[in-house]
Phi, psi and omega in degrees: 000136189278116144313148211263146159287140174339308209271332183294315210296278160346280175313308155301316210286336202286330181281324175289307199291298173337275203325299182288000168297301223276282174314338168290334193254320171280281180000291183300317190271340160312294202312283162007281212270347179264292178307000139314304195280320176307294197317320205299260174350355181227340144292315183276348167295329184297324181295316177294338149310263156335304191296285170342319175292317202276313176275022159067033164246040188294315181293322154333247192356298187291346191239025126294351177282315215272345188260000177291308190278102161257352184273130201288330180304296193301322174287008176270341193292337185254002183084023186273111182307141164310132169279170182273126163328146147293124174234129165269150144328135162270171161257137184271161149283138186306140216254135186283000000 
């Protein structure tokens, strides 16, 4: 393989920075776009919240919370008992 010229040299290293720009810059706009979608999520929960507080339907809210919410954390934020595991039955086999 043929030594790279200064100028070849030059041009890679100027394309790698580019490169690591050009990924710094979707990073931020990734970053971006979750805070963004959080905040959306926290607005309409607040609206929704509120509008439920004021016309006394809360109890609605909470128990559509409740068949939603599976994380023992989140259902605790509403006063939700953690649910109960699901078990199958085992089966025994059947005796020959």
């Amino acid at each position: 393989m043929s030594q790279s010229t200064p100028e070849l040299e030059a041009l890679m290293k100027k394309r790698a920075q580019l490169d690591a720009k050009i990924q710094n810059l979707k990073a931020k706009e990734a970053t971006q776009q979750r805070k963004d979608d959080t905040r959306r999520k926290i607005l309409v929960g607040s609206y929704i919240l509120d509008k439920n507080q004021k016309a006394g339907t809360m109890d609605k809210i909470i128990q559509d919370l409740n068949k939603f919410l599976s994380k023992p954390n989140d259902r605790a934020l509403f006063g939700l008992l953690p649910r109960e595991e699901k078990t199958h039955p085992q089966t025994q086999p059947e005796a020959v």
